[in-house]
VEXPA-548705 format. One line per field, with one value per residue (C-alpha): residue number from 1; x, y, z. Coordinates in steps of 0.02 Angstrom, whole numbers, plus 50000, padded with zeros to 5 digits. Each point is the difference from the previous one (the first is absolute). Example, Ala and Ser with C-alpha at 12.3 -4.5 7.8 and 13.67 -1.06 7.14 Angstrom:
<nodes>
pos = (1|2)
X = (50615|50069)
Y = (49775|50172)
Z = (50390|49967)
</nodes>
This chain:
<nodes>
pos = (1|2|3|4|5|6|7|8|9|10|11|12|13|14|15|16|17|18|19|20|21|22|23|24|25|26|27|28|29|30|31|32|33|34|35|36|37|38|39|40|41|42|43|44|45|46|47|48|49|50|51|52|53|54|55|56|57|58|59|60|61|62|63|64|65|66|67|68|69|70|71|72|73|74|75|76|77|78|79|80|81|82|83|84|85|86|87|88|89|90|91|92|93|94|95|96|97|98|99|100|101|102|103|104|105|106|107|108|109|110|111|112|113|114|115|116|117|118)
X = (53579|49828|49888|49846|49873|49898|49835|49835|49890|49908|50143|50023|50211|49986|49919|50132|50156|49906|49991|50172|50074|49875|50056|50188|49986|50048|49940|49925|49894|49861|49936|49825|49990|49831|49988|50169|50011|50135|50096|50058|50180|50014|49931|50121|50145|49943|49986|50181|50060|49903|49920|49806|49987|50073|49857|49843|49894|49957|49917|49867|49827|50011|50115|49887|49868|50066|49944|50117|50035|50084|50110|50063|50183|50025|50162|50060|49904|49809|50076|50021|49833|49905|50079|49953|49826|49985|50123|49956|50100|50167|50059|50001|50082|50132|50124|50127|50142|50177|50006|49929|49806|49935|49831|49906|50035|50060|50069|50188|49996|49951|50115|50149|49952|50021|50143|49880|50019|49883)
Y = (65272|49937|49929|49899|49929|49865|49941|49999|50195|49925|49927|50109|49949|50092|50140|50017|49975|50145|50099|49996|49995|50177|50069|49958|50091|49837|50008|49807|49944|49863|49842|49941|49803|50009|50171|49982|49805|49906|49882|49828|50040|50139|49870|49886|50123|50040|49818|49970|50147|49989|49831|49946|49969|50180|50071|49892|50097|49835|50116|50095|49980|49934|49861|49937|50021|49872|49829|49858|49922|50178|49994|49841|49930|50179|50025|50163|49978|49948|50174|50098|49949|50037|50186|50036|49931|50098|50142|50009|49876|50081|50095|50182|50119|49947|50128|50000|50109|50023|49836|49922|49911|50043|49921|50059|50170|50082|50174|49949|49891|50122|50144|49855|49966|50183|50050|50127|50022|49908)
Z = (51980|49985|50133|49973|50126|49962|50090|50009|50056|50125|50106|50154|50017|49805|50061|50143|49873|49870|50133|50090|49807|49984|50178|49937|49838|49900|49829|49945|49862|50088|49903|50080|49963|49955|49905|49900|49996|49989|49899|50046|49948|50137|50112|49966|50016|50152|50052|49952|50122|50121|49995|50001|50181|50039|49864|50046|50134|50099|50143|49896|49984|49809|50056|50117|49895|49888|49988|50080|49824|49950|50155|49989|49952|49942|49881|49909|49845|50084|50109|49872|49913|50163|50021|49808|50018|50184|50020|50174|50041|49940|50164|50011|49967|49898|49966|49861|50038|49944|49916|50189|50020|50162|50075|50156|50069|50160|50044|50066|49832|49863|50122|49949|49836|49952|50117|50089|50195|50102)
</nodes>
Protein backbone atom coordinates (compact mmCIF):
# COMPACT_ATOMS: atom_id res chain seq x y z
CA UNK A 1 0.00 0.00 0.00
CA UNK A 2 1.44 3.21 -1.03
CA UNK A 3 1.48 6.48 0.81
CA UNK A 4 2.17 9.84 -0.64
CA UNK A 5 2.43 13.29 1.04
CA UNK A 6 1.95 16.25 -0.71
CA UNK A 7 3.02 19.89 0.28
CA UNK A 8 5.19 22.39 0.09
CA UNK A 9 9.31 21.92 2.11
CA UNK A 10 9.05 24.91 3.83
CA UNK A 11 5.74 24.30 5.69
CA UNK A 12 6.52 23.49 9.31
CA UNK A 13 2.90 21.10 9.77
CA UNK A 14 5.05 19.07 6.62
CA UNK A 15 7.97 18.90 8.46
CA UNK A 16 6.00 17.54 11.55
CA UNK A 17 3.93 14.84 9.32
CA UNK A 18 7.72 13.71 7.54
CA UNK A 19 8.86 13.37 10.64
CA UNK A 20 6.21 11.38 12.69
CA UNK A 21 5.77 9.28 9.17
CA UNK A 22 10.05 8.85 9.68
CA UNK A 23 9.74 8.18 13.59
CA UNK A 24 6.81 5.57 12.54
CA UNK A 25 8.84 3.75 9.99
CA UNK A 26 6.16 4.48 7.21
CA UNK A 27 7.61 4.30 3.89
CA UNK A 28 6.01 7.48 1.52
CA UNK A 29 7.06 8.95 -1.67
CA UNK A 30 6.63 13.18 -1.13
CA UNK A 31 5.52 15.52 -4.07
CA UNK A 32 6.75 19.28 -3.29
CA UNK A 33 4.12 21.64 -5.21
CA UNK A 34 6.66 23.77 -6.36
CA UNK A 35 9.61 21.30 -7.14
CA UNK A 36 7.41 18.46 -8.79
CA UNK A 37 4.45 20.69 -10.03
CA UNK A 38 1.31 19.80 -10.53
CA UNK A 39 -1.37 19.28 -12.96
CA UNK A 40 -4.78 20.81 -13.01
CA UNK A 41 -6.44 17.37 -13.38
CA UNK A 42 -5.06 16.22 -9.91
CA UNK A 43 -6.38 19.47 -8.72
CA UNK A 44 -9.54 18.89 -9.80
CA UNK A 45 -9.75 15.34 -8.46
CA UNK A 46 -8.89 16.53 -5.46
CA UNK A 47 -11.52 19.28 -5.60
CA UNK A 48 -14.22 16.71 -6.32
CA UNK A 49 -13.28 14.71 -2.99
CA UNK A 50 -12.52 16.94 -0.97
CA UNK A 51 -13.88 20.19 -2.27
CA UNK A 52 -12.08 23.70 -2.98
CA UNK A 53 -12.93 25.31 0.23
CA UNK A 54 -11.43 22.23 2.21
CA UNK A 55 -8.04 22.70 -0.22
CA UNK A 56 -7.65 26.59 -0.35
CA UNK A 57 -5.25 27.71 2.56
CA UNK A 58 -7.39 30.93 3.34
CA UNK A 59 -5.05 31.54 6.58
CA UNK A 60 -1.57 31.73 4.90
CA UNK A 61 0.51 34.43 4.12
CA UNK A 62 0.01 34.01 0.12
CA UNK A 63 -3.72 34.34 0.57
CA UNK A 64 -3.50 37.44 2.17
CA UNK A 65 -1.10 38.53 0.02
CA UNK A 66 -3.47 38.51 -2.73
CA UNK A 67 -5.16 41.38 -4.13
CA UNK A 68 -9.04 41.86 -3.23
CA UNK A 69 -10.08 41.31 -6.96
CA UNK A 70 -8.47 37.60 -6.66
CA UNK A 71 -10.52 36.93 -3.52
CA UNK A 72 -13.64 37.91 -4.56
CA UNK A 73 -16.94 35.80 -5.53
CA UNK A 74 -14.50 32.90 -5.45
CA UNK A 75 -15.93 29.55 -7.23
CA UNK A 76 -14.08 26.13 -7.82
CA UNK A 77 -12.61 26.95 -11.09
CA UNK A 78 -11.08 30.88 -10.22
CA UNK A 79 -9.91 28.23 -6.94
CA UNK A 80 -8.36 25.98 -8.71
CA UNK A 81 -6.58 28.58 -11.03
CA UNK A 82 -5.31 30.43 -7.91
CA UNK A 83 -3.73 27.09 -6.21
CA UNK A 84 -1.97 26.28 -9.73
CA UNK A 85 -0.70 29.78 -10.18
CA UNK A 86 0.34 29.83 -6.13
CA UNK A 87 0.70 26.38 -4.62
CA UNK A 88 0.85 27.90 -1.36
CA UNK A 89 -2.42 28.19 -1.14
CA UNK A 90 -3.29 24.38 -1.42
CA UNK A 91 -3.23 23.28 2.38
CA UNK A 92 -0.63 21.07 3.72
CA UNK A 93 0.11 18.23 3.98
CA UNK A 94 -2.11 16.36 2.00
CA UNK A 95 -1.80 12.77 2.40
CA UNK A 96 -3.05 10.11 0.05
CA UNK A 97 -3.49 6.88 1.73
CA UNK A 98 -5.34 3.70 1.19
CA UNK A 99 -7.54 5.17 -1.39
CA UNK A 100 -8.33 8.23 1.55
CA UNK A 101 -7.09 12.28 0.99
CA UNK A 102 -6.12 13.62 4.17
CA UNK A 103 -5.23 17.51 4.76
CA UNK A 104 -3.61 19.04 7.86
CA UNK A 105 -1.85 16.81 10.28
CA UNK A 106 -1.96 15.82 13.95
CA UNK A 107 -0.51 12.91 15.98
CA UNK A 108 -3.97 11.14 17.32
CA UNK A 109 -4.96 11.60 13.47
CA UNK A 110 -2.09 10.04 11.51
CA UNK A 111 -1.93 7.27 14.94
CA UNK A 112 -5.87 6.58 13.41
CA UNK A 113 -5.19 6.77 10.00
CA UNK A 114 -2.66 3.95 10.26
CA UNK A 115 -4.23 1.88 13.07
CA UNK A 116 -1.07 2.59 15.28
CA UNK A 117 -1.61 3.13 19.15
CA UNK A 118 -1.71 6.56 20.27
Amino acid sequence: MSTHVFGIRNCDTLKKALRWLDQHQIPYQYHDYRRDGLSRTQLEQWCARLGWEALLNKRGTTYRALPAADKEALDEERAIALMLTHPALIKRPLLAHAGQLHLGFSAPQYHAIFAIPG
